[in-house]
Each structure stands twice: as structure tokens, then as C-alpha cells.
N, C-alpha and C positions, 0 to 999 in steps of 0.2 A: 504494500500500500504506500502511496506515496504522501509525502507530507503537503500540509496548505504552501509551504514555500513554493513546494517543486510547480506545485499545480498553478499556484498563483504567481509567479516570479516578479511580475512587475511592481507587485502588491507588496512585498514584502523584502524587496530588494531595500537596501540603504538609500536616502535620498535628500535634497537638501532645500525645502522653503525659501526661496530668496527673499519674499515677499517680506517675512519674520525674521528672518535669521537662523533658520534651526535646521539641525541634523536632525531627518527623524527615520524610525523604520517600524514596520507594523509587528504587533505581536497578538499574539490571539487570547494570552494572558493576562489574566484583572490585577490592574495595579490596586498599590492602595487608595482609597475612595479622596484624601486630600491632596496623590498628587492629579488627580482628573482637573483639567483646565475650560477643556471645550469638551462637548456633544455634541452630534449629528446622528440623526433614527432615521432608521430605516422604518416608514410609517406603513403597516398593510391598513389598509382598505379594503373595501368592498369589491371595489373596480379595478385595484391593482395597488402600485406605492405613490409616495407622493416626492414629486421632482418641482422645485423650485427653481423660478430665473429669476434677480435680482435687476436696477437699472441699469449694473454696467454691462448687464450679457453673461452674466457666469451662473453659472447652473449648477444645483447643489440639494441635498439630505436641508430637511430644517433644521439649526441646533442653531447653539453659537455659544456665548463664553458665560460663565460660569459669575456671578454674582457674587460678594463676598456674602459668606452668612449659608449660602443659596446651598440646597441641598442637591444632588444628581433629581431627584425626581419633580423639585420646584422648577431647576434649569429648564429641563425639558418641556412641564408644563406652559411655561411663559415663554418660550422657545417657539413652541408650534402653536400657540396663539398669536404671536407679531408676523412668522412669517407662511403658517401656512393654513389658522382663522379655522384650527385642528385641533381638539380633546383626544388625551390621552384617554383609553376607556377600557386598557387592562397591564398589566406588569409591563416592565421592561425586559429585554431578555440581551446580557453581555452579547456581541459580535466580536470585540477586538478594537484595538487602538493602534496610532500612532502615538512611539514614544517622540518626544521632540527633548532634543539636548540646544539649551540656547545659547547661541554665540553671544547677545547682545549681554552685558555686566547689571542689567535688572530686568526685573519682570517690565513685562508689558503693562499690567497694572499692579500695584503693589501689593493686594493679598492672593494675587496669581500665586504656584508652585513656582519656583527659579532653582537651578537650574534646570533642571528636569520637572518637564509635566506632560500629560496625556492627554489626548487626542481621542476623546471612545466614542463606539460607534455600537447603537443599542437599535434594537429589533422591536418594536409595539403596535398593539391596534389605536387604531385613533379614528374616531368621527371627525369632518371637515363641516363644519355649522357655520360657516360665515367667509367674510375675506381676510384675508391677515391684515393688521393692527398698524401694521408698518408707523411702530415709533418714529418721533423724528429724530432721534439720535440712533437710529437702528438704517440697516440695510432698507431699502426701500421694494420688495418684492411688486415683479410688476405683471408672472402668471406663478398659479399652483396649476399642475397639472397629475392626471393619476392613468397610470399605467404600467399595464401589466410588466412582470419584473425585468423580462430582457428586453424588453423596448425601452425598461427607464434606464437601465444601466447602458446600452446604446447612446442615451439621451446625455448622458451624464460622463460619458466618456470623453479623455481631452481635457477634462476640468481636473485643476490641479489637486493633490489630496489624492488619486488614482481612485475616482466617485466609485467609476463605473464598477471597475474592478473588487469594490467593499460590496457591491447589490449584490456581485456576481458568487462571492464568496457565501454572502447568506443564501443564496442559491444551493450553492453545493451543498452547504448543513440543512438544506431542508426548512429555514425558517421565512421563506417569502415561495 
């Protein structure tokens, strides 16, 4: 049997954020819950997952960064309410992370993890009740769309993060 690396290679190969600064590479192992930084879910629906496009054209899982205080399931909650106007409506289920080691000398905000923090990517069902929230100090989301799971991971391929390739993994475990 082959491992997620072999299968997945691009996914789990070493890799470098220019955007942040950070070395990161995927592991399929749960860090500890204070060094989780960001979340992105893999959202099932009814009709399929849900893939969001922002207004600069980047296409993406809903999550985003972590709150001080904020627990992984608040993250989440107010997460796919700003960008994809979507109720969590059962558990979360671990997929894996990128670990990110940061080049930059502080966090990005200053109750982030530094130097080392994660990147997870969780699996849950969720209802879509409305439009996203789009805070005005948030990403401004400009479609949610929902589709079956290798059309999104298609959809989501090419976007940094290797999107497509995280759908594609919950694919292979059976959780989408």
C-alpha cells in the first residue's frame, strides 16, 4: 500500500508561501490544538462542496485565521458565515495540515503561534442559509458555489495552498 505522500506528491512535497514567508509541508497528523493558526473545510452539502472566489480571482475552502481567544470550532463557525452565509450542522472531522515554519522574526498577529503554526484542513456538513457576511475588514467573497467533489477540486486547482489536491485527498479517505 502506498502512503498519502507517494499518492499525493505535490500535496505533501516541501514548499515555500512567498506570499507569508513560510516553509511549509502537509502532514496528515493533528498538531496541538494552540499551534492551529488558520482553517479551511472542506464543506459537504447536499449538492456537493462548497468553493469560494474572493474579488481578486482566487479561489478557495472557506476558513481563515484564527481569533485570539477563538476556539477551532468558533473559527470555523464565523468563518463560513463571512465567506460562504454557511452553518456548521454537524462535527468536524481532522483532514491534515500544513505545517508553516516562519521566516519572518514575529507572528503575523501577535497571539498567532510563531514560529511554527498550522494550517488544518477539516471535513463538515454545513447548510448554506444566506450570502456570506463579507466583513469589511475580511476578504470580500464575490460567488459561493457547490459542486460535486472532483469538479471542485478541478475548480480549485492552481490556487496556491495545492486546494485542489487537499479535496482530492478527502476523496481518497472517503470523507467527501
Amino acid at each position: 500500500m502506498s502512503t498519502w505522500a507517494e499518492r499525493f506528491p505535490e500535496l505533501f512535497a516541501p514548499g515555500y508561501w512567498e506570499w507569508g514567508e513560510l516553509d511549509v509541508r502537509y502532514t496528515v497528523e493533528e498538531p496541538p490544538d494552540e499551534l492551529i493558526s488558520n482553517v479551511h473545510v472542506i464543506c459537504r452539502t447536499a449538492g456537493g462542496i462548497i468553493a469560494c472566489t474572493n474579488d481578486l480571482g482566487w479561489r478557495f475552502l472557506p476558513g481563515g485565521t484564527r481569533e485570539p481567544g477563538e476556539t477551532i470550532e468558533q473559527l470555523v463557525r464565523r468563518e463560513l458565515l463571512e465567506e460562504a452565509g454557511a452553518r456548521l450542522t454537524g462535527p468536524l472531522t481532522w483532514l491534515g495540515a500544513h505545517r508553516a515554519d516562519h521566516r519572518r522574526p514575529a507572528p503575523y498577529r501577535p497571539h498567532l503561534p510563531h514560529p511554527v503554526s498550522y494550517w488544518a484542513n477539516y471535513v463538515a456538513d454545513v447548510v448554506i442559509e444566506h450570502e456570506p457576511t463579507n466583513p469589511e475588514d475580511g476578504e470580500q467573497i464575490t460567488e459561493v458555489l457547490v459542486l460535486p467533489p472532483g469538479k471542485a477540486a478541478e475548480y480549485l486547482d492552481g490556487q496556491p495552498e495545492e486546494v485542489g489536491s487537499i479535496v482530492r485527498l478527502a476523496q481518497a479517505l472517503q470523507l467527501v
